[in-house]
C-alpha positions as CSV (number, residue, x, y, z in Angstrom):
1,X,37.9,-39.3,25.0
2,X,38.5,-41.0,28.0
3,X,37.7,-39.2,31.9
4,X,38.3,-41.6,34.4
5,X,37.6,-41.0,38.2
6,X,36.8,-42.6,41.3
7,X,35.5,-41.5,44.4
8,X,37.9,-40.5,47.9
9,X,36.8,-39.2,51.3
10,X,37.0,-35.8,49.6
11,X,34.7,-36.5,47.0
12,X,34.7,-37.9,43.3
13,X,38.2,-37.1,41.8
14,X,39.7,-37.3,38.0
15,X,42.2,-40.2,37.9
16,X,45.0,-40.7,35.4
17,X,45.0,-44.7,35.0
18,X,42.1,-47.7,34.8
19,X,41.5,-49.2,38.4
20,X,39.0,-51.3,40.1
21,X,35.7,-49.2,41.6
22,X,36.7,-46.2,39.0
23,X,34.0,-45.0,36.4
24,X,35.1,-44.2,32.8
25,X,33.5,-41.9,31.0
26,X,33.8,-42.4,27.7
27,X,32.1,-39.5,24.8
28,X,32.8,-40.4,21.3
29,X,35.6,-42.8,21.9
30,X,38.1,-44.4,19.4
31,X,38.6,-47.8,18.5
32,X,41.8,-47.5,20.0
33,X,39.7,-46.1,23.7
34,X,37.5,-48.7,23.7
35,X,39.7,-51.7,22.8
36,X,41.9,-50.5,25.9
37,X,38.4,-50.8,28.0
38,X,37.5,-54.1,26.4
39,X,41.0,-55.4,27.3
40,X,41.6,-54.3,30.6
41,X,38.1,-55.2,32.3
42,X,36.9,-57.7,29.8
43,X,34.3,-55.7,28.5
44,X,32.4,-57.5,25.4
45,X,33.2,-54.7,22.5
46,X,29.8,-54.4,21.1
47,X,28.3,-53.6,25.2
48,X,30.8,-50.5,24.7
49,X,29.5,-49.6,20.9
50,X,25.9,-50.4,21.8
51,X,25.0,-46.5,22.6
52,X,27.7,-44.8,20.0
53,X,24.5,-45.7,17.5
54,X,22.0,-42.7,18.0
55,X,18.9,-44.3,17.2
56,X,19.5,-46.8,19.5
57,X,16.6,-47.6,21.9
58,X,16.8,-47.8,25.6
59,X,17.3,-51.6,26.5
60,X,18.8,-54.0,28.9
61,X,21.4,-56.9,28.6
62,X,23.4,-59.0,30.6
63,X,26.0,-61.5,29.8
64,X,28.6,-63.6,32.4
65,X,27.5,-60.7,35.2
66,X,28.3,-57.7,32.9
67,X,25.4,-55.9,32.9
68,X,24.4,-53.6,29.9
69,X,21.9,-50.3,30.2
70,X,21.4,-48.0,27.2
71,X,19.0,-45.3,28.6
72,X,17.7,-42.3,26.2
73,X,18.5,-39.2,27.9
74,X,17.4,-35.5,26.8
75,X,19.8,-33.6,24.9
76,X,19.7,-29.7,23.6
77,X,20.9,-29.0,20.8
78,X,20.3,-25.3,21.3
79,X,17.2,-22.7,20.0
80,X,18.4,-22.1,16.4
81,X,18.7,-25.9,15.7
82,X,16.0,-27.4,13.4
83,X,15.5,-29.8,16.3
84,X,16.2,-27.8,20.0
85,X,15.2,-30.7,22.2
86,X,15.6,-34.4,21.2
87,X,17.1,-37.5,23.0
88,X,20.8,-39.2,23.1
89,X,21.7,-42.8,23.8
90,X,24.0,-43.0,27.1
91,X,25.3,-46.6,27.9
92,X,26.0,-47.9,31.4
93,X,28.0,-50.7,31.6
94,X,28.4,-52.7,35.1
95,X,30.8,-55.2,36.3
96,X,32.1,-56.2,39.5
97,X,35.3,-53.9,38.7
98,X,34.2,-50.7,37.1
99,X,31.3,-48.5,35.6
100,X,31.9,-47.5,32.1
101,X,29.7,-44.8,30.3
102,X,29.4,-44.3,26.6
103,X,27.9,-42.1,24.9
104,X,28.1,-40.1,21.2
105,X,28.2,-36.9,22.1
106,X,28.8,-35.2,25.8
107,X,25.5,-35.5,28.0
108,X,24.8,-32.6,30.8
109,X,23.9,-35.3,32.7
110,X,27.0,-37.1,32.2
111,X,28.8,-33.5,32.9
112,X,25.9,-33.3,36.2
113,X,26.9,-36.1,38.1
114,X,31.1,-35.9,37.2
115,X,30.5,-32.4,38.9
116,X,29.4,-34.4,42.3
117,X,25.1,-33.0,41.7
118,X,24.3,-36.5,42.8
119,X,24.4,-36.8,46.5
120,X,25.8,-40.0,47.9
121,X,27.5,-41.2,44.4
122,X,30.0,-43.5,45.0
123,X,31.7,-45.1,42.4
124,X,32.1,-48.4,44.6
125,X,27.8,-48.4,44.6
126,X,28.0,-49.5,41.1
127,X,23.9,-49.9,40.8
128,X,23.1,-46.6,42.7
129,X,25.4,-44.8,39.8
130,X,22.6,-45.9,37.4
131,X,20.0,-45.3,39.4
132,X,20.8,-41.7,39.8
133,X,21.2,-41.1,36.3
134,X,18.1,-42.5,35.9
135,X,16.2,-39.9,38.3
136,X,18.3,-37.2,37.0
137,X,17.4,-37.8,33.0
138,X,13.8,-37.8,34.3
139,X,13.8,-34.8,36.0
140,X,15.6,-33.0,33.4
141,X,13.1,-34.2,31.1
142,X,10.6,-32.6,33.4
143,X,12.8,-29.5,33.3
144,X,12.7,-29.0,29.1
145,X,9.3,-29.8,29.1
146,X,8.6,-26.8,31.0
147,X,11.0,-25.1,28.5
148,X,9.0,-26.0,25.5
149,X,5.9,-24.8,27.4
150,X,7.5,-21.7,27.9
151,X,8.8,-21.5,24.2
152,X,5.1,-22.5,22.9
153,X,3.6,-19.7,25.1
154,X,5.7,-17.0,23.6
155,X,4.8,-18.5,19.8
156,X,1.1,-18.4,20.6
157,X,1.4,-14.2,21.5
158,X,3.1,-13.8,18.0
159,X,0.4,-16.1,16.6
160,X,-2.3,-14.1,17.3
161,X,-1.1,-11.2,15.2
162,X,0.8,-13.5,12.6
163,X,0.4,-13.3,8.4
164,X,3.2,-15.9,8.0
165,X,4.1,-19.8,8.6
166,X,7.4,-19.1,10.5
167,X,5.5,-19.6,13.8
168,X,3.2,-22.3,13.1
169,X,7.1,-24.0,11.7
170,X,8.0,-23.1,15.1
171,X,5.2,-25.1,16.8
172,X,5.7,-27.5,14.5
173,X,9.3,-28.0,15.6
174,X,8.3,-28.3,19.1
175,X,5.8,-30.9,18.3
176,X,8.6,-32.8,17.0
177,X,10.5,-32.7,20.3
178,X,7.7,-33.9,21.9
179,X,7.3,-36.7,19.6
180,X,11.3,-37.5,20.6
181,X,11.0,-37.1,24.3
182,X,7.2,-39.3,24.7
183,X,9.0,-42.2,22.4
184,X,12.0,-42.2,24.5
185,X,10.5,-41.4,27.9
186,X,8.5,-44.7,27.4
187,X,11.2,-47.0,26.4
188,X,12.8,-46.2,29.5
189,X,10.2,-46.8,31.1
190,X,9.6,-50.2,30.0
191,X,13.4,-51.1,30.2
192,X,13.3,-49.4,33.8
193,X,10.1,-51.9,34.8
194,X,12.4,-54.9,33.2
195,X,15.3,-53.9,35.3
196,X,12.8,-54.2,38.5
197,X,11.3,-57.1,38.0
198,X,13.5,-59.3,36.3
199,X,16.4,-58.6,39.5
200,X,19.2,-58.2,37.1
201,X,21.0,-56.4,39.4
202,X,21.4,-56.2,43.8
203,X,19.3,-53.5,45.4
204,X,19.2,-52.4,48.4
205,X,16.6,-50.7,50.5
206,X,18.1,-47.0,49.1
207,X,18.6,-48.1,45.3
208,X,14.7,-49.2,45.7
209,X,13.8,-46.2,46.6
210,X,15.7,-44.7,43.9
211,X,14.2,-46.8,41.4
212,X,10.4,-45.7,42.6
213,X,11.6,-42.2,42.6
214,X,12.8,-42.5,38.9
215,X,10.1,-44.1,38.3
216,X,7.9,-41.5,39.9
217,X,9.4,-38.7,37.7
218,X,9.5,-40.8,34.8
219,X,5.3,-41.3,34.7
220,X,4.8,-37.7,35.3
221,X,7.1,-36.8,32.4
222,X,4.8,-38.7,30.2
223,X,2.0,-37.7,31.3
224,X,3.0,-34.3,30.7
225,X,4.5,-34.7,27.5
226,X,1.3,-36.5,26.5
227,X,-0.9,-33.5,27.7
228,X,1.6,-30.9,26.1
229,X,1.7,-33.3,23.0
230,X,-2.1,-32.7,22.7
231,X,-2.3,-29.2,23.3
232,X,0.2,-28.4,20.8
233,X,-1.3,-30.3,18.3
234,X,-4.9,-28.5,18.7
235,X,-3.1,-25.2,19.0
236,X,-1.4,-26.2,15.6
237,X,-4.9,-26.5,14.2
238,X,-6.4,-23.4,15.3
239,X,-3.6,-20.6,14.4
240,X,-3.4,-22.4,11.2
241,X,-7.0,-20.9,10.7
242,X,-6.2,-17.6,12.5
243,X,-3.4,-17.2,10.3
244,X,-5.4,-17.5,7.5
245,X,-8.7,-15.7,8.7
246,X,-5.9,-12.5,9.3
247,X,-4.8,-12.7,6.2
248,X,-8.6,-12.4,5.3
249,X,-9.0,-9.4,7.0
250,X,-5.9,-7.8,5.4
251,X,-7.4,-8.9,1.9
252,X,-10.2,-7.5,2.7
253,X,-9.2,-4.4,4.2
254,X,-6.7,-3.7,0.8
255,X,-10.0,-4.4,-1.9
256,X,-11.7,-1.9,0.5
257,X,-9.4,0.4,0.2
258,X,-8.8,-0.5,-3.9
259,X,-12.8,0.3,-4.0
260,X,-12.6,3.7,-2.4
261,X,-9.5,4.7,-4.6
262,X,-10.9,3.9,-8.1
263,X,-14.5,6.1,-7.5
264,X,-12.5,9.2,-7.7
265,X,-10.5,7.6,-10.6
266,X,-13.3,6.9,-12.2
267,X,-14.9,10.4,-11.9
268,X,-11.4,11.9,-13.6
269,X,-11.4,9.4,-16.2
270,X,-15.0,10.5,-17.2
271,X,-14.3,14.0,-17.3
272,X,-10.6,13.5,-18.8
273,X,-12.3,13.0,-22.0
274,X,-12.9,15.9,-25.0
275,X,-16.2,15.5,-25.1
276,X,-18.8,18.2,-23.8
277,X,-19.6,16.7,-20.7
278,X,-22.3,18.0,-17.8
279,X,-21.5,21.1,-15.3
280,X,-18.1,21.9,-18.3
281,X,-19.8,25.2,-18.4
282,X,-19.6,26.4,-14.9
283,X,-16.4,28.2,-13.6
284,X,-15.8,26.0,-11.0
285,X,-16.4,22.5,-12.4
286,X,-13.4,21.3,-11.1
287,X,-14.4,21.6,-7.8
288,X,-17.4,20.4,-8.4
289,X,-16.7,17.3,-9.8
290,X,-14.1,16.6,-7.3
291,X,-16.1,17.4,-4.4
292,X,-18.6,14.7,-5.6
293,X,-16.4,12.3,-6.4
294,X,-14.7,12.4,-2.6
295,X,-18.7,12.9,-1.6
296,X,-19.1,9.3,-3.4
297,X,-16.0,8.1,-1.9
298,X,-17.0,9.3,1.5
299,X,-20.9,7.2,0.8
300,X,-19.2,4.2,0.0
301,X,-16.7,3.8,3.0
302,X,-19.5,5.1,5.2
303,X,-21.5,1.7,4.3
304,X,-18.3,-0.1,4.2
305,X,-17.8,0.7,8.0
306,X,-21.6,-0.3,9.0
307,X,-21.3,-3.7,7.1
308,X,-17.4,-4.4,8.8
309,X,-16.0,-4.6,5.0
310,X,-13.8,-1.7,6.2
């Protein structure tokens, strides 16, 4: 699928045909889409199928001024999926004529700045386009770290009382996003540091101050991740012990509780049998015998208590 638009005096507007200083949005394109892009602004073909590849790490390339970027952005993937937070490949692709994205599957970051959330995007500023994705994948970074913190909190309340693994899975999904975001987070990073020194591009005083502001967010977003990364990991550690000291307690709490139940049983099974038997005499030997058999009972769970078996 191909969205093309450029911007007017009123503001970034869709656009039916390829011109110059138009962006192209391309999610999950045909062959058919991206031969038409390849033709038409002489795009090399594997610039535009660099990011459709979702392991694909964020790099840099630039060949006869076209100028390549695949960044790893953060992508949901929603709270019952075995993996809610992970990353996506999103290419940018520069020439003197357009800006063409490409990504696999539709970005909100993609959707963000189509729906005019960057201020001052112009599709003519081809390097402050980039730039503004940058700082807006490391802020939303930022903003589903703080969603996982949020998530982890809510596990570790239902930890505290839990006899089963589904929570510590839970965790252990989360980790896994972290794992995701701190891998991509620093391969932009590096590719971000590339892109400022090695001048593959014109900036100007703005797009530098851009750049340090994506930068910026980028370091505190792996920083974060890093200390969220750690915590979890301990956290893991401990409820896997809590979980198991509760079910301890529970064990405990049921042989307790088996204990007290068989001394009465065992009283009845004594005096179950036809045999001529102590107090068989009396006329109330029932009682008898059942009052000392709760009276034994009563002894036992009364030490129980005083030793916390009970």
């Amino acid at each position: 699928m191909i969205n093309i638009m450029k911007s007017t005096d009123q503001g970034l507007v869709r656009i039916e045909t390829l011109v110059d200083g138009c962006w192209a949005s391309l999610v999950d394109p045909s062959s058919d889409e991206i031969t038409q892009i390849e033709k038409t602004f002489d795009i090399p073909a594997d610039y535009l199928n660099a990011a459709l590849d979702l392991d694909e790490t964020a790099r840099t390339e630039k060949e006869n001024g076209t100028l390549m970027i695949v960044l790893r952005v953060p992508h949901f993937q929603g709270n019952q999926a075995d993996l809610p937070y992970t990353t996506l490949p999103v290419g940018i692709v520069i020439t003197d004529r357009v800006i063409v994205s490409v990504s696999k599957k539709p970005s909100v970051l993609i959707d963000d700045l189509a729906a005019g959330q960057a201020r001052g995007l112009r599709t003519g500023k081809r390097s402050r386009f980039f730039l503004f994705l940058f700082l807006m994948a490391a802020k939303k970074y930022l903003q589903y770290l703080r969603e996982i913190n949020k998530a982890v909190d809510l596990l570790e309340d239902r930890l505290q009382m839990s006899l089963r693994n589904r929570e510590v899975l839970d965790l252990l999904k989360y980790q896994k996003c972290l794992t995701y975001f701190t891998t991509a987070l620093k391969a932009n990073e590096l590719m971000m540091a590339r892109l400022q020194r090695g001048h593959l591009f014109t900036m100007y005083p703005e797009d530098e101050d851009l750049l340090d502001d994506a930068l910026t967010e980028i370091g505190q977003a792996i920083e974060m991740t890093n200390i969220s990364s750690g915590i979890l990991s301990q956290m893991m550690d401990a409820f896997a012990s809590i979980i198991s000291n509760n079910l301890n307690m529970v064990m405990k709490f049921l042989t307790s509780v088996t204990i007290l139940l068989a001394l009465p049983t065992l009283v009845a099974s004594l005096y179950g049998m036809n045999l001529d038997l102590p107090l068989d005499h009396l006329p109330h030997a029932f009682w008898l015998v059942m009052g000392g058999a709760v009276a034994l009972s009563i002894l036992v769970a009364v030490i129980f208590f005083r030793r916390d078996w009970l």
